[in-house]
C-alpha positions as CSV (number, residue, x, y, z in Angstrom):
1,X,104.8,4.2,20.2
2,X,105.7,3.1,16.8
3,X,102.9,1.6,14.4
4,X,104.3,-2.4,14.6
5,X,104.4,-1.8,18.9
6,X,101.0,-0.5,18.5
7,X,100.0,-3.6,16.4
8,X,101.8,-6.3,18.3
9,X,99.9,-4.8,21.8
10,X,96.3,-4.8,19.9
11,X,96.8,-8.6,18.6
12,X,97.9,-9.5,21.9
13,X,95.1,-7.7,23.6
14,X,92.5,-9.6,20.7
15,X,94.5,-13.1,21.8
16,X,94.1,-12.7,25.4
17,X,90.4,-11.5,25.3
18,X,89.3,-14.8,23.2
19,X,90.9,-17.3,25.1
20,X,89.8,-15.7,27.9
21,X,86.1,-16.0,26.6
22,X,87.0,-19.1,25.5
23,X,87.4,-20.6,29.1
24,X,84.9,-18.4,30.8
25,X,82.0,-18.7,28.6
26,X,81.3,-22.6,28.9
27,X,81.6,-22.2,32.5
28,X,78.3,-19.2,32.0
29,X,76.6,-20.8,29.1
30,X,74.6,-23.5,29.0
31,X,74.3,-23.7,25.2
32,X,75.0,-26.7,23.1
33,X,74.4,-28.4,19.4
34,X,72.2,-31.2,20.0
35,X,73.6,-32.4,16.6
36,X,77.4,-31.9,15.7
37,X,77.1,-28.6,13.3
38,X,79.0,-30.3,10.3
39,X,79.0,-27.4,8.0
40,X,80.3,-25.3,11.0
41,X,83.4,-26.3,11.4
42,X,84.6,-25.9,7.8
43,X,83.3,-22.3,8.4
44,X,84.9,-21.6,11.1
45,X,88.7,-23.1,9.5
46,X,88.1,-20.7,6.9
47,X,88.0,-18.3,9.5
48,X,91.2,-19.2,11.3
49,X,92.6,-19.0,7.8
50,X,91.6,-15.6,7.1
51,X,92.4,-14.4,10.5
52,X,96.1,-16.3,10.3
53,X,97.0,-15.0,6.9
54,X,95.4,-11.3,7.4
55,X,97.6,-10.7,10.5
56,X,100.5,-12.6,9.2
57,X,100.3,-9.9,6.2
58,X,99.6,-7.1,8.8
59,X,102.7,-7.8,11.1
60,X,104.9,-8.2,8.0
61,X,104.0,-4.7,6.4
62,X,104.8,-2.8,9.6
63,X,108.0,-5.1,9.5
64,X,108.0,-7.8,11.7
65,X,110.4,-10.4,10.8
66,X,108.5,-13.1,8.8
67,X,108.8,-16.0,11.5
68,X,107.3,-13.8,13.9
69,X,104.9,-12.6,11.5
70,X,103.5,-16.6,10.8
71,X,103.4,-17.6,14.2
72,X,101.5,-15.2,15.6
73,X,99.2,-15.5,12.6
74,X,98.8,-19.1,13.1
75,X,98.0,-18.5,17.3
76,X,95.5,-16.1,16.5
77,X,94.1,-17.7,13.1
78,X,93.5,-21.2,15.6
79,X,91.7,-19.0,18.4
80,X,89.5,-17.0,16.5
81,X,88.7,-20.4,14.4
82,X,88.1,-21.8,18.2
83,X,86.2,-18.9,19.6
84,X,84.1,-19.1,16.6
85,X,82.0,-22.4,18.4
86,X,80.8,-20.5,21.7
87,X,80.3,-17.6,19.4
88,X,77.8,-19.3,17.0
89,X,76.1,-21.2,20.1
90,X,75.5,-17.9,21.3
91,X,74.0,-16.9,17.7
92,X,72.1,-20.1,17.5
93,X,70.0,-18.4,20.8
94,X,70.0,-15.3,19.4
95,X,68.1,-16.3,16.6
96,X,66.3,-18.9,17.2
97,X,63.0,-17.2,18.1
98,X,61.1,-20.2,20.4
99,X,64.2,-20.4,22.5
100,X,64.8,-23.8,24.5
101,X,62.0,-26.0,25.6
102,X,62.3,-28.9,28.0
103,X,60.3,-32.1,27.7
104,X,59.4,-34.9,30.0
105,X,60.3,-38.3,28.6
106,X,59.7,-41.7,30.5
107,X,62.2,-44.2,30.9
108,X,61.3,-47.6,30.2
109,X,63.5,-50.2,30.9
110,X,64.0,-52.9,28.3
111,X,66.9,-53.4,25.6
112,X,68.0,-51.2,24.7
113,X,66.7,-48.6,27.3
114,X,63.6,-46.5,25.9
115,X,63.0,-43.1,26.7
116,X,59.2,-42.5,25.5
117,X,57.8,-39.0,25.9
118,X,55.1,-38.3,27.8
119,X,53.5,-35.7,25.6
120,X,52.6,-37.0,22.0
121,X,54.1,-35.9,19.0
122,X,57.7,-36.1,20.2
123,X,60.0,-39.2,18.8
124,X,61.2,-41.8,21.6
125,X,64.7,-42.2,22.3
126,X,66.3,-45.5,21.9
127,X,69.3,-45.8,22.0
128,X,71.1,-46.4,25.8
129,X,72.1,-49.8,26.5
130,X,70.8,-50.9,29.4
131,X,73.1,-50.6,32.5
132,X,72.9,-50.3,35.9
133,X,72.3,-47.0,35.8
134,X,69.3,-47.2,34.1
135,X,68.2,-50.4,36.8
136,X,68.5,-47.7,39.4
137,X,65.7,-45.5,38.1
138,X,63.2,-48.1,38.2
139,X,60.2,-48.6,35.9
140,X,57.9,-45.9,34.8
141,X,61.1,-43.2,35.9
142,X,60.9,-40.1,34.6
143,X,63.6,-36.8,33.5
């Protein structure tokens, strides 16, 4: 097999395998930002970019016309920039060394809908309006 066949099968091979953790691991994982990571997604363009121009430059030295060359690029630039979010969920865990803890808040029912916590030292939450979903839990509920 010639070195640009060889190439084009080990890009496709990369492309398949992260969309295909791209779709599988949300359904498995039960990660998430609590906050919106702002300085991740600059990161993780950057990335893409990288990715996009490195195998645009790749394909075109084993001679690829150039077309080809910047579209595949781009496709797997934008899913290893995309993969990069479960991937950095999953290094958030890895390295965050108290790991997830649940707490018990209370909800109280006024407006806007307080959740107080039950333990002290934790901030309450107030920010719900208060809608009939909240009515259904009654006073003094508790998640």
């Amino acid at each position: 097999m010639s070195n640009l066949k060889t190439l084009k099968a080990g890009i496709a091979v990369v492309f398949v395998a992260l969309v295909a953790y791209m779709v599988v691991d949300p359904l498995l994982s039960r990660e998430v930002f609590t906050t919106e990571p702002k300085r991740l997604f600059p990161v993780l363009a950057l990335l893409g970019i990288a990715t996009s121009a490195l195998c645009a430059w790749m394909l075109r030295r084993a001679g690829s016309p150039t077309a080809e060359a910047i579209m595949v690029g781009i496709m797997l630039g934008l899913t290893v920039g995309a993969a990069g979010y479960p991937t950095s969920l999953h290094l958030n865990r890895l390295l965050d060394g108290a790991g997830l803890k649940s707490y018990e808040y209370r909800v109280v029912l006024a407006e806007p809908v307080v959740f107080e916590p039950v333990e002290s030292g934790l901030p309450k939450i107030d920010y719900f309006k208060r809608t009939a979903y909240w009515e259904r839990l009654g006073p003094d509920a508790r998640i």
